[in-house]
C-alpha positions as CSV (number, residue, x, y, z in Angstrom):
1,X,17.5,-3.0,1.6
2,X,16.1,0.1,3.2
3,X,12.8,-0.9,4.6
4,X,9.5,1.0,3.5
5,X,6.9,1.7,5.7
6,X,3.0,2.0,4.3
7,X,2.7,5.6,6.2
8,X,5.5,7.7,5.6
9,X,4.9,10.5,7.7
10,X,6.8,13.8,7.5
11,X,7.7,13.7,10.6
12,X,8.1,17.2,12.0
13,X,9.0,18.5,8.8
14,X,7.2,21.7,10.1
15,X,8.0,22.8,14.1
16,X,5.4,24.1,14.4
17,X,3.3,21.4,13.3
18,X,0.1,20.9,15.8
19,X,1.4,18.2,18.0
20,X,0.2,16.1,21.1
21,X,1.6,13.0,23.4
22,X,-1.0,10.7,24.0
23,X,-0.5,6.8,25.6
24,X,0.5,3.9,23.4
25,X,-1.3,0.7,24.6
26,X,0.4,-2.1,23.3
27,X,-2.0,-5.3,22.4
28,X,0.3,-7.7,21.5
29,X,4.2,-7.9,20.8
30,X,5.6,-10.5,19.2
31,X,8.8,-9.1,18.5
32,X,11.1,-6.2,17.6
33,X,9.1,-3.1,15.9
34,X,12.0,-3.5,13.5
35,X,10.9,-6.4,11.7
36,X,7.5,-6.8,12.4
37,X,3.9,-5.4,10.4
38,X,3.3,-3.0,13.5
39,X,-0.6,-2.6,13.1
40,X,-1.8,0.6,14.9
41,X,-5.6,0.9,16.1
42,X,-7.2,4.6,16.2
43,X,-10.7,5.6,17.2
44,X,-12.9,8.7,16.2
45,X,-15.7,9.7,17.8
46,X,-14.8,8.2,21.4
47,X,-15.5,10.9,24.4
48,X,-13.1,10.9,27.1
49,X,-15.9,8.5,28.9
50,X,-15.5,6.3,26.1
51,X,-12.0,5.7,25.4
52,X,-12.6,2.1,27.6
53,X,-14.6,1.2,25.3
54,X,-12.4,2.0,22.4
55,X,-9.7,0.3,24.5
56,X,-11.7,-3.1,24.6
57,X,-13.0,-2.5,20.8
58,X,-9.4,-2.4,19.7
59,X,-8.1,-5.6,21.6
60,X,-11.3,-7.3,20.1
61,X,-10.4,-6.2,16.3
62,X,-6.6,-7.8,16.9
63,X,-8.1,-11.0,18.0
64,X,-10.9,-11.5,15.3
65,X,-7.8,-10.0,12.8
66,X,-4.9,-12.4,14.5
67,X,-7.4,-15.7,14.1
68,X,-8.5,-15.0,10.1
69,X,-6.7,-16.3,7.7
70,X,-3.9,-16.3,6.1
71,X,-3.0,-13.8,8.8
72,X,-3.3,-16.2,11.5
73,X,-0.5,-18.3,9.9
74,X,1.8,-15.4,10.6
75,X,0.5,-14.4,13.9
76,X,3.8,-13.8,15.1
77,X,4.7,-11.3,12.2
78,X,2.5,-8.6,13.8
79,X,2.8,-6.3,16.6
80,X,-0.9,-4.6,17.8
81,X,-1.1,-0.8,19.3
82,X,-4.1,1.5,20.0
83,X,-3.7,5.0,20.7
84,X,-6.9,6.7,22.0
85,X,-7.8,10.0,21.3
86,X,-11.0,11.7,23.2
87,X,-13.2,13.6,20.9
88,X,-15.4,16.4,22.1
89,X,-19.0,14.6,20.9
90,X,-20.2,11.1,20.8
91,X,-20.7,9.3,17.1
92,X,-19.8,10.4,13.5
93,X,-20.8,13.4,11.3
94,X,-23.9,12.2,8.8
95,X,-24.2,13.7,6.3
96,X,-27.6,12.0,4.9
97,X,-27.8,13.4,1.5
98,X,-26.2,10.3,-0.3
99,X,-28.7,8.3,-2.5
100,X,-28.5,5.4,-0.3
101,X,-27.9,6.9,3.1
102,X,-29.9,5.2,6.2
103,X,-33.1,6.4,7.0
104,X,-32.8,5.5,10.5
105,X,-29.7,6.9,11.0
106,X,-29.5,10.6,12.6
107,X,-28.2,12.8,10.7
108,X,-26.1,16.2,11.8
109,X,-22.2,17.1,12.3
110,X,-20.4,16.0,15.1
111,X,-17.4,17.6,16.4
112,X,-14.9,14.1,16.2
113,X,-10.9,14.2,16.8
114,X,-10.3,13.1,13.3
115,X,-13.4,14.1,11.7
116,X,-15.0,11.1,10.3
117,X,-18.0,11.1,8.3
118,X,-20.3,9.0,6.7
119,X,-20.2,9.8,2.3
120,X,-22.4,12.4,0.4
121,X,-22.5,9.9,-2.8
122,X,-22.1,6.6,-1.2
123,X,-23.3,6.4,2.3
124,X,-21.2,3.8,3.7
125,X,-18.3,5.2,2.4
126,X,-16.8,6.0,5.8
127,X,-13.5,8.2,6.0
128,X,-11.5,10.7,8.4
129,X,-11.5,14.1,7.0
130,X,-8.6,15.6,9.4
131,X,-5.4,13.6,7.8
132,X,-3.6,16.2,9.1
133,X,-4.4,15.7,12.6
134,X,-3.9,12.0,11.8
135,X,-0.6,12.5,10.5
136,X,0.7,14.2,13.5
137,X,-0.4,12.2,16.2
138,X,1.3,9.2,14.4
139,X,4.4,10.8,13.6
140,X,4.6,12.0,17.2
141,X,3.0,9.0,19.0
142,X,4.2,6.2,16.4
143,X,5.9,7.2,13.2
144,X,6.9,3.0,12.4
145,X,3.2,2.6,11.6
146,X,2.9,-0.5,8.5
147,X,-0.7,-0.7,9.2
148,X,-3.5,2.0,10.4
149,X,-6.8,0.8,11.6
150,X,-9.4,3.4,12.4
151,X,-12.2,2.0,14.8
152,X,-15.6,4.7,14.2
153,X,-17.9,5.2,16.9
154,X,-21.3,4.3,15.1
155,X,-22.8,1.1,15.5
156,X,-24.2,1.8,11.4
157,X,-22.5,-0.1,8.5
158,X,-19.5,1.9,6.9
159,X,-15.8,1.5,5.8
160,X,-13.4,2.5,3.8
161,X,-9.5,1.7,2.7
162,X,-7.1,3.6,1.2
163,X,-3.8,5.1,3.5
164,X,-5.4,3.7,6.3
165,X,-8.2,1.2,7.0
166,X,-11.6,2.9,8.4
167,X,-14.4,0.9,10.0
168,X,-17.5,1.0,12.3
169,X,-18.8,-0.7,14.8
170,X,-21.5,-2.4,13.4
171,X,-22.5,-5.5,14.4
172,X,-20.2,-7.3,11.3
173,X,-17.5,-4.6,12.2
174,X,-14.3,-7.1,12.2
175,X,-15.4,-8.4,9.0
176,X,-14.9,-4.6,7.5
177,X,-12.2,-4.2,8.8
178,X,-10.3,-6.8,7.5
179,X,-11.7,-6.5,4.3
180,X,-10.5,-2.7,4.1
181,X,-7.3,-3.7,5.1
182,X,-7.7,-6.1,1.9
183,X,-7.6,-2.7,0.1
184,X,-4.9,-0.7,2.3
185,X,-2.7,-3.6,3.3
186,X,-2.7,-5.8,0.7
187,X,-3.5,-3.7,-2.2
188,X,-6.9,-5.9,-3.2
189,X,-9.4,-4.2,-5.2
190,X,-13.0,-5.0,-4.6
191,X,-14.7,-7.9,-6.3
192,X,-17.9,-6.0,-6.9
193,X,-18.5,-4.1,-9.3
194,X,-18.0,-0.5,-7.8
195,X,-18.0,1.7,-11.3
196,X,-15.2,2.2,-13.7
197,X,-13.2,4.5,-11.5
198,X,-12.4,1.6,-9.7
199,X,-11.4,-1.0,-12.3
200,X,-7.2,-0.9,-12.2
201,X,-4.4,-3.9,-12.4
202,X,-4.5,-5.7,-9.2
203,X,-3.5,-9.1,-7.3
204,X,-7.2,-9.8,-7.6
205,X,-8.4,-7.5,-10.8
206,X,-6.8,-7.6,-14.5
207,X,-7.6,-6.7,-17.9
208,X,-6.2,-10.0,-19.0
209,X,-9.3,-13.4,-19.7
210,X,-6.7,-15.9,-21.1
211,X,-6.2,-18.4,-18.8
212,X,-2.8,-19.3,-20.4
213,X,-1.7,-15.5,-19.3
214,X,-3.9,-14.0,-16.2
215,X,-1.9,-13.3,-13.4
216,X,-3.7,-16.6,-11.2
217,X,-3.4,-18.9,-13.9
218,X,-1.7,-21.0,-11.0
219,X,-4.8,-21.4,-9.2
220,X,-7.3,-22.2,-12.0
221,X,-9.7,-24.8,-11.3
222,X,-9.3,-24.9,-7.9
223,X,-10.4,-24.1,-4.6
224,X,-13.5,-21.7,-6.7
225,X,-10.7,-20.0,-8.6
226,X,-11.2,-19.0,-12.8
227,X,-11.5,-16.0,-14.9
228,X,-14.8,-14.2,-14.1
229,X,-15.9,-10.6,-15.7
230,X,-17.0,-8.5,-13.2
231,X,-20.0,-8.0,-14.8
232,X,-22.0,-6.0,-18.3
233,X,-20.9,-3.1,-20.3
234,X,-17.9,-1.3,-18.5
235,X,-17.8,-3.9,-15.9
236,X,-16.8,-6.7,-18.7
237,X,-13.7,-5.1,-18.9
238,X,-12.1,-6.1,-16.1
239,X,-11.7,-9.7,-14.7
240,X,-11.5,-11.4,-11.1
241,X,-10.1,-15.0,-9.5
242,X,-14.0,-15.9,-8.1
243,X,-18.0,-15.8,-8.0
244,X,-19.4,-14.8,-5.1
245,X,-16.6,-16.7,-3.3
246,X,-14.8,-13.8,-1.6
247,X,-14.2,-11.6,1.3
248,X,-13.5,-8.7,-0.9
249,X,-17.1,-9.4,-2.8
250,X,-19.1,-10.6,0.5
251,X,-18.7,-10.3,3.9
252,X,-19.8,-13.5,4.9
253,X,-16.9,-15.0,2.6
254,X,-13.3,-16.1,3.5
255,X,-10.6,-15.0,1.3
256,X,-10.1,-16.7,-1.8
257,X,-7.0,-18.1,-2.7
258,X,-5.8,-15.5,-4.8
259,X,-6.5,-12.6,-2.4
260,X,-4.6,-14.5,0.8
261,X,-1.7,-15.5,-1.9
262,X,-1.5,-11.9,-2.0
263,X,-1.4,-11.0,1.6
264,X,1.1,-13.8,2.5
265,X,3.4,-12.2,-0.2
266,X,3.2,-8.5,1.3
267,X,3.9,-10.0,5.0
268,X,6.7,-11.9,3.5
269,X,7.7,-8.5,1.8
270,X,7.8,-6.4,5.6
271,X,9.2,-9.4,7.6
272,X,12.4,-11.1,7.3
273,X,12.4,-14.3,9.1
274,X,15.7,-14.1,10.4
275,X,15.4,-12.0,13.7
276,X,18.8,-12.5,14.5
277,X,21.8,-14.3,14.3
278,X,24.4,-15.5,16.7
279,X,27.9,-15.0,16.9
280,X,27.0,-11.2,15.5
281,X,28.3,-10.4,11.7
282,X,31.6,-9.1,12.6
283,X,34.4,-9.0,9.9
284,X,35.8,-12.3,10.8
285,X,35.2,-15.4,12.8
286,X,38.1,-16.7,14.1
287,X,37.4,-20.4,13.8
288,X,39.5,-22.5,16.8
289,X,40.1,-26.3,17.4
290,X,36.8,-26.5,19.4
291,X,33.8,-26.3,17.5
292,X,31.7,-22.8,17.7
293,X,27.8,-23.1,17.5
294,X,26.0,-20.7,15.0
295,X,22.5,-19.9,15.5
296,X,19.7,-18.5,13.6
297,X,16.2,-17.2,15.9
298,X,13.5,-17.4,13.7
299,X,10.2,-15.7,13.5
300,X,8.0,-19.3,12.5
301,X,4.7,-19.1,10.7
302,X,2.3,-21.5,12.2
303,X,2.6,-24.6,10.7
304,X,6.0,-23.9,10.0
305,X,7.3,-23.3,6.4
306,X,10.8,-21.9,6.8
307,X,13.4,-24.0,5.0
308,X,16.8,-23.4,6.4
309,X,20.4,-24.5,4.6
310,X,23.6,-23.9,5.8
311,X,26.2,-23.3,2.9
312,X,29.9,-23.7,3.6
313,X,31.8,-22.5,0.5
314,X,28.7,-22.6,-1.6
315,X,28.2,-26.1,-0.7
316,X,25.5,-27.5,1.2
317,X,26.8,-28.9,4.8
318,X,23.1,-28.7,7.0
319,X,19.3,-28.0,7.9
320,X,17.9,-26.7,10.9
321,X,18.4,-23.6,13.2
322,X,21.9,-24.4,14.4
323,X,25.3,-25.6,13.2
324,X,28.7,-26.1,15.1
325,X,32.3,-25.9,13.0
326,X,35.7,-25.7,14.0
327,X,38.7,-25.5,11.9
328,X,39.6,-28.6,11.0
329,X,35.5,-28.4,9.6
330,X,37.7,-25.4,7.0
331,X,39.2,-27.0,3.7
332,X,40.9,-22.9,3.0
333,X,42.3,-21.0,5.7
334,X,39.5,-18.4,5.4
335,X,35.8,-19.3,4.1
336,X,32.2,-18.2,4.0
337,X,29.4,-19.4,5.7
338,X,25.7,-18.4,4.6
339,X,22.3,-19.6,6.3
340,X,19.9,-18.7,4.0
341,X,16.1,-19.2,4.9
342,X,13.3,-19.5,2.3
343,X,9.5,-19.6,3.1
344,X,7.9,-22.3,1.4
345,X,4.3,-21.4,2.3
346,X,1.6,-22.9,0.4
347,X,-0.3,-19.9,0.8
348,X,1.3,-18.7,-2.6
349,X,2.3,-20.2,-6.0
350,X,3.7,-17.2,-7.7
351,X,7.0,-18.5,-10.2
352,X,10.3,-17.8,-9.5
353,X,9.9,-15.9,-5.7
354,X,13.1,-18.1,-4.5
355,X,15.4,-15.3,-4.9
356,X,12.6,-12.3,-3.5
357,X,12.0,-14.5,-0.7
358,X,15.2,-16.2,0.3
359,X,16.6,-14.2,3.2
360,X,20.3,-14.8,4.9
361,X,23.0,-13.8,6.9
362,X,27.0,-14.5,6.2
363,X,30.2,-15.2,8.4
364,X,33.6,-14.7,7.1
365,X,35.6,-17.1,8.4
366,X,39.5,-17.8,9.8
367,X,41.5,-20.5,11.1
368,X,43.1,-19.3,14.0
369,X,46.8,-19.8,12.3
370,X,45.8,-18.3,9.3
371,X,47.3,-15.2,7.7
372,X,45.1,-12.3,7.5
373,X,43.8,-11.7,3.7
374,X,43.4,-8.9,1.7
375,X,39.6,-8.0,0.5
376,X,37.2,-5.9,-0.3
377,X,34.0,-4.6,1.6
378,X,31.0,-2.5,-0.3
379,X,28.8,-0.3,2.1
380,X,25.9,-1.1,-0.8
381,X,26.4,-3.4,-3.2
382,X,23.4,-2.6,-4.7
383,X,22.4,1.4,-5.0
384,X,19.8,3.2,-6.4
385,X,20.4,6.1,-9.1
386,X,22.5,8.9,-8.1
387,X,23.2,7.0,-4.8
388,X,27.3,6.1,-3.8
389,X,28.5,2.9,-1.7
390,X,31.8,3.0,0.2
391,X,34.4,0.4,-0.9
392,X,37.2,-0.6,1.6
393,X,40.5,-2.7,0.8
394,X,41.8,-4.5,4.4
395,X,44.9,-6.9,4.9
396,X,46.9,-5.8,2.7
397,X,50.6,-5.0,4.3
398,X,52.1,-2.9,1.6
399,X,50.1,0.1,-0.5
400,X,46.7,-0.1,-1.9
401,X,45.8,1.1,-5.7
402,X,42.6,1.1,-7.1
403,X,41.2,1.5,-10.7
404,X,40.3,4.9,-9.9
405,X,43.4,6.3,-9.6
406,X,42.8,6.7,-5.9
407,X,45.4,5.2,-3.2
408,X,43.3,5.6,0.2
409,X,42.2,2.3,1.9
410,X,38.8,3.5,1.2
411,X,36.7,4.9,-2.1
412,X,33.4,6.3,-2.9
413,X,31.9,5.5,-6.0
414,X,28.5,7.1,-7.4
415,X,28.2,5.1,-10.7
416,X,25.5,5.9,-12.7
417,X,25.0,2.4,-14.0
418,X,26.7,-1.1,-13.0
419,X,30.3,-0.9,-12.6
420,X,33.4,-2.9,-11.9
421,X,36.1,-1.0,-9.5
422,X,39.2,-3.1,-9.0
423,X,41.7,-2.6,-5.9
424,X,45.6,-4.0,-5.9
425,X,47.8,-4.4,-3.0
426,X,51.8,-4.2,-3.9
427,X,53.9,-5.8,-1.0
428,X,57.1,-5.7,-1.1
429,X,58.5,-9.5,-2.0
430,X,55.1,-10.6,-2.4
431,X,53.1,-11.0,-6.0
432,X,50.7,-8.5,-6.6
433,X,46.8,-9.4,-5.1
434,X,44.2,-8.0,-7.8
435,X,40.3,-8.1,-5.8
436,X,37.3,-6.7,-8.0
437,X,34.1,-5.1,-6.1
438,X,30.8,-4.6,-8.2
439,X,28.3,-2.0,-7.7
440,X,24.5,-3.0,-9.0
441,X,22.9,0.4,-10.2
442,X,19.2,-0.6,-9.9
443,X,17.1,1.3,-13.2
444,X,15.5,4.1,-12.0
445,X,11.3,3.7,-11.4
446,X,9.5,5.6,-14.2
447,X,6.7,7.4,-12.5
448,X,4.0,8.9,-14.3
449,X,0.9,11.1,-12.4
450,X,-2.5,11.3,-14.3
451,X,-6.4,12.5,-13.9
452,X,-9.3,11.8,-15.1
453,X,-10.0,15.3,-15.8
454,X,-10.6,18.2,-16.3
455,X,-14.0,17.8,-13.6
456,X,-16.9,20.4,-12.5
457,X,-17.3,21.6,-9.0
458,X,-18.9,18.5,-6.6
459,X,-17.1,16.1,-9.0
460,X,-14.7,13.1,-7.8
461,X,-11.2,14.0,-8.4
462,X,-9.3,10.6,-9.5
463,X,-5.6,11.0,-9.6
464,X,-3.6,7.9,-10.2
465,X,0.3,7.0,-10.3
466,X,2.3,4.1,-11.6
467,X,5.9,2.9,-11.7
468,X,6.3,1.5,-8.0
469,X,4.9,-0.2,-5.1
470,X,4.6,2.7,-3.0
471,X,2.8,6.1,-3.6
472,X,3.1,9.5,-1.8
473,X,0.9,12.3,-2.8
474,X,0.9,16.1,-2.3
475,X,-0.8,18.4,-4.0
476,X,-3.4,22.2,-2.9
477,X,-4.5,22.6,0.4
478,X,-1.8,20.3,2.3
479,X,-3.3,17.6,0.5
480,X,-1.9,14.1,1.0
481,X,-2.4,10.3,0.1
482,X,-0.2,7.1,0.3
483,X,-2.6,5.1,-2.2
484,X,-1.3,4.3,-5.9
485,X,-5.1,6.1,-7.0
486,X,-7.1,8.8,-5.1
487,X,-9.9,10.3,-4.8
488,X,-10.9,13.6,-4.1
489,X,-15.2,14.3,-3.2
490,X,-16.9,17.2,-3.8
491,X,-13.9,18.9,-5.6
492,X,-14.1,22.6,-5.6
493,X,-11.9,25.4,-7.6
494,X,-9.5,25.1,-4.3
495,X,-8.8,21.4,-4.9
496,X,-7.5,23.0,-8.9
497,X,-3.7,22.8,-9.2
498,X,-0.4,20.9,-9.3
499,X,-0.1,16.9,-7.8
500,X,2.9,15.1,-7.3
501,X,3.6,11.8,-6.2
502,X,7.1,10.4,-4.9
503,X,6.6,6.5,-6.2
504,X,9.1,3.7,-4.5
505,X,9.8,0.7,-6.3
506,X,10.7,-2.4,-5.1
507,X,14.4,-1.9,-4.7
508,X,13.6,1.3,-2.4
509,X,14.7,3.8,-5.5
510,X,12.0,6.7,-6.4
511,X,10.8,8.9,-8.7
512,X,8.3,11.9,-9.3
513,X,5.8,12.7,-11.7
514,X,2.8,15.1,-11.3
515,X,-0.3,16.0,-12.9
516,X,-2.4,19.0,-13.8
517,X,-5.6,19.3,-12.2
518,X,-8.9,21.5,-13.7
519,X,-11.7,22.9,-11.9
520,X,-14.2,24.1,-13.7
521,X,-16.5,25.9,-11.7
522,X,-19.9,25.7,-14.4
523,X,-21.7,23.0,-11.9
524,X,-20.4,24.2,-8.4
525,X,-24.1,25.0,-8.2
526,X,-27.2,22.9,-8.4
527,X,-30.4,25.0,-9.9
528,X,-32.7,22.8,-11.1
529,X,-35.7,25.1,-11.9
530,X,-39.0,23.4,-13.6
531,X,-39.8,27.2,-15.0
532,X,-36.8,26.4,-17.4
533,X,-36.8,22.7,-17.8
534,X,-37.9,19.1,-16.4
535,X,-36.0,16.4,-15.7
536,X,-38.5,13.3,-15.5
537,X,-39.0,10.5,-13.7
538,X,-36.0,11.1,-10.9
539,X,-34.7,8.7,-9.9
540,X,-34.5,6.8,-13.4
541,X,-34.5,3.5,-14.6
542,X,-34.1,3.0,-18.6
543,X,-34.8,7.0,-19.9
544,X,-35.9,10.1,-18.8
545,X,-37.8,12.3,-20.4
546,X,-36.3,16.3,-20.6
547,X,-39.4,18.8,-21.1
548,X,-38.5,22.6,-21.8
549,X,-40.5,25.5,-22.8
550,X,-38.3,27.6,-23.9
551,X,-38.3,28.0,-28.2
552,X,-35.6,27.1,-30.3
553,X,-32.2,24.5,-30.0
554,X,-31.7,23.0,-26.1
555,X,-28.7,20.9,-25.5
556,X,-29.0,18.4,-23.0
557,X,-25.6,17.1,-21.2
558,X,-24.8,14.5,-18.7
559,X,-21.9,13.9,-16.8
560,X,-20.9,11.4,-14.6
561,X,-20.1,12.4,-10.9
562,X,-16.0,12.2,-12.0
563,X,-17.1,15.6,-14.3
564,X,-17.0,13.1,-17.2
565,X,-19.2,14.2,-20.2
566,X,-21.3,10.8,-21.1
567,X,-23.7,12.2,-23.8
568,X,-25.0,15.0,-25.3
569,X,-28.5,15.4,-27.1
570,X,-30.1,18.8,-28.8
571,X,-33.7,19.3,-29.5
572,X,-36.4,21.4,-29.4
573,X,-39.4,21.3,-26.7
574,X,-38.9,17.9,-25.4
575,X,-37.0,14.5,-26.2
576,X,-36.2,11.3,-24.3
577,X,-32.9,10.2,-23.3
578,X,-32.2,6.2,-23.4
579,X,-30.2,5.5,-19.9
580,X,-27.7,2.3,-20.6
581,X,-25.8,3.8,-17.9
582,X,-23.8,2.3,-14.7
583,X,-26.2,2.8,-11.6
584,X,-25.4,5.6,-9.4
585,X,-25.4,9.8,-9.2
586,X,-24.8,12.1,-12.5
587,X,-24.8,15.2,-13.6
588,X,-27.0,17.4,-15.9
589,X,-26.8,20.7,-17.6
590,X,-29.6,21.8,-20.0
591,X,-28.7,25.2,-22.2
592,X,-30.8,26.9,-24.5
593,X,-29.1,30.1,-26.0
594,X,-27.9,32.2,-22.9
595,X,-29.9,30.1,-20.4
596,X,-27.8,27.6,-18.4
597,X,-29.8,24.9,-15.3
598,X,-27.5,22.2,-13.2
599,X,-28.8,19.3,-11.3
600,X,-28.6,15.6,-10.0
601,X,-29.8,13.0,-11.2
602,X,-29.9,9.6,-9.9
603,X,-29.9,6.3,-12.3
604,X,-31.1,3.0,-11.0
């Protein structure tokens, strides 16, 4: 199968792309950059004075990430790089406006290589605002990324996951980190209750409460593990695997079983345990009277869970790394030898993951007096829609005919669903030979692209996709994302338009869908004005009271910082508003005929 990579750059799509060589350190490399999860380390907000510290930062994340668990048990399944990048000032742009932001923290812009920046609306929400600049110096630099960690120069708390994993240094830094990767990694969703934007099917989040039916119902009763809502009104909707009992809820926790179940199983997914095989997969192996070792090298998890079985014939002949045959070891004069190996981790107890997570290799083999045979190679045996394999017919002395009408030695087939194609070889004094080759047409991924929609100017754009594993946005103003659902802060009438997402199924086939976005510009502004209207007490807890002098019919209307409209109220000269709202910052307009004020306000 063609291997999918988490970033999948574009790379030099445009020449004229801004571009730049800068040094790859490597950290550790425990094998080919083929079949490892190749984990790259960036830094924003480093000076060129800084970049040792960055440098020694970096190696300190891959330890602390190469010793937590379950990713120590497949230590050797990662490679570590850093690539520094010197940015013109010291630290990280704050913002300070957010409802929770520090008050000890400076706040001011700071002119940073990738522009990272503390949130307007959640503080700690830490992200880098120049993907772009991202973008290219990976796909110039290091375009096999699986994993992007971004190291922040800022010893305040902050983080964020999505394409790529952000962090700071503060003094629990490591623990973000791997908990962000949790997000961008391993596709985890928080176990705290971050607001119904946030609540989706996850490894570690479902709609589901029966026990008989949730999607961990293999780890109930154990190790912490249940069915627990994530909490009242909108937050009762959704359910997760612990209490209180997890990295992605606390910091201070390890992973719960659930969460490093998932984790193993998206390693498992990257790396194939077979790093190579020995004699190579040619055609044939010509077997002889003296017996010829094959060999598999393995890439072991620590302790090691590989099971290995060597199949002869579809029959079980050994265990272990290593097996020697000659031909007298042959009941046919050809045969076919598969070692298949399987991954029996405990780490995971998802059903029927034999045939996902079996990996092997396959020898034809000859006697050495044996006649050569006519058969049948496929290019792909399996193809995705609107894809085409090659067939080839070999060893076959006279002519070759295939079911196609076609007489070459070779065929290309684009079926549009599964198909049979049969080739016969006609030698003269010699029975006709009849072989059959199947092609698997996988089914097509159904994408589909949505928004929460339509939104106000300073909303959160949410855009979400589903059909696949994998998810590559595009959309106005070179806008891109690799996460399944996105946000966009502080939209403005710019961010209004067309988004389409590429989405990659298992199998590697893909589809596109996209979705309409709206901008409506009615609360770009915030006017609060007391000569029109008061807004009382602010921040809130439980109702607010909304005082106008104005005569006549006022409509009160609040939103939700998504644009969302959450209620509406009309009266005359003053009313109170009950509050059973999710904590956090909304939106308000008050109109009374042509008179129109905007504003915050913040519910606790």
């Amino acid at each position: 199968m063609t291997r999918l990579f988490t970033l999948a750059l574009f790379l030099f799509s445009c020449c004229n792309c801004f571009s730049q060589k800068f040094k790859v350190d490597t950290i550790y490399k425990h094998g080919s950059i083929d079949n490892r999860v190749n984990v790259v380390i960036l830094g924003d907000g480093f000076t060129q004075a800084e970049l040792p510290k960055f440098t020694e930062e970096a190696a300190k994340f891959a330890d602390f990430f190469l010793n937590y668990a379950p990713y120590n048990a497949y230590r050797n399944y990662f490679n570590f790089f850093s690539i520094a990048t010197p940015s013109k000032e010291s630290g990280v742009t704050n913002p300070g406006n957010a409802p929770d932001a520090y008050p000890d923290q400076p706040v001011g812009k700071k002119d940073t290589y990738y522009g990272a920046t503390f949130g307007e609306y959640i503080h700690r929400l830490v992200v880098a605002q120049n993907y772009q600049r991202l973008t290219d110096v990976l796909g110039y630099n290091f375009p096999m990324a699986d994993l992007v960690v971004m190291l922040v120069n800022t010893p305040f708390y902050g983080g964020s996951g999505g394409g790529i994993a952000v962090h700071t240094l503060h003094s629990t830094a490591n623990t973000i980190g791997v908990h962000e990767i949790g997000h961008t990694f391993s596709f985890l969703n928080d176990e705290y209750w971050a607001g119904p934007q946030y609540g989706w099917e996850a490894a570690n989040m479902t709609a589901i409460s029966d026990p008989a039916n949730v999607k961990w119902k293999n780890w109930l009763n154990e190790t912490n593990i249940g069915v627990f809502p994530h909490g009242y009104g909108e937050a009762a909707k959704w359910f997760k695997p612990t209490h209180a009992n997890c990295l992605m809820e606390y910091l201070d926790r390890p992973f719960c079983a659930v969460c490093k179940e998932a984790t193993a199983e998206r390693i498992l997914q990257i790396v194939n345990p077979i790093d190579r095989a020995s004699p190579e997969i040619t055609e044939d192996i010509v077997l002889e009277a003296e017996p010829q070792t094959f060999r598999l090298e393995l890439v072991e998890p620590e302790p090691n869970s590989l099971k290995v079985e060597w199949l002869l014939d579809e029959k079980l002949i050994k265990t272990g790394n290593a097996i020697s045959l000659s031909a007298a070891d042959m009941q046919e004069s050809t045969g076919k030898l598969i070692a298949s190996v399987f991954d029996t981790t405990l780490l995971s107890r998802r059903e029927k993951m034999e045939d996902q997570r079996t990996r092997s290799v396959q020898w034809n083999l000859v006697k050495s007096d044996a006649p050569q045979a006519f058969k049948l190679k496929t290019s792909d045996s399996s193809i995705c829609p609107g894809e085409f394999s090659v067939i080839t017919a070999s060893g076959c002395k006279g002519n070759v005919s295939w079911s196609t009408g076609q007489t070459d030695l070779s065929i290309r087939v684009t079926p549009k669903e599964t198909a049979h194609y049969s080739a016969t070889c006609k030698t003269a004094g010699l029975p006709d030979s009849t072989l059959r080759a199947q092609i698997i047409v996988f089914a097509k991924p159904e994408a589909t692209a949505t928004n929460t929609g339509p939104y106000f100017e300073q909303a959160t754009i949410e855009i979400a996709a589903s059909g696949g594993l994998q998810y590559f946005w595009t959309g106005p103003n070179d806008y891109s994302s690799q996460v399944q659902v996105s946000l966009i802060e502080n939209a403005t009438v710019a961010n209004a338009g067309t988004y389409e997402v590429r989405v990659i199924d298992l199998n590697g086939c893909s589809d596109t869908a996209s979705t309409e976005v709206k901008v409506d510009p009615i609360l770009a502004v915030e006017n609060p004005s007391s000569a029109l209207v008061q807004v009382s007490p602010n921040p809130a807890k439980g109702f607010v009271k909304v005082t106008t002098k104005l005569t006549g019919k006022s409509i009160f209307t609040l939103f939700d910082i998504t644009g969302r409209k959450v209620l509406d109220k009309n009266f005359e000269g003053q009313t109170e508003v009950d509050l059973h709202k999710s904590t956090g910052v909304y939106l308000y307009r008050f109109s009374n005929g042509g008179r129109e004020v905007t504003g915050k306000l913040l519910i606790e």
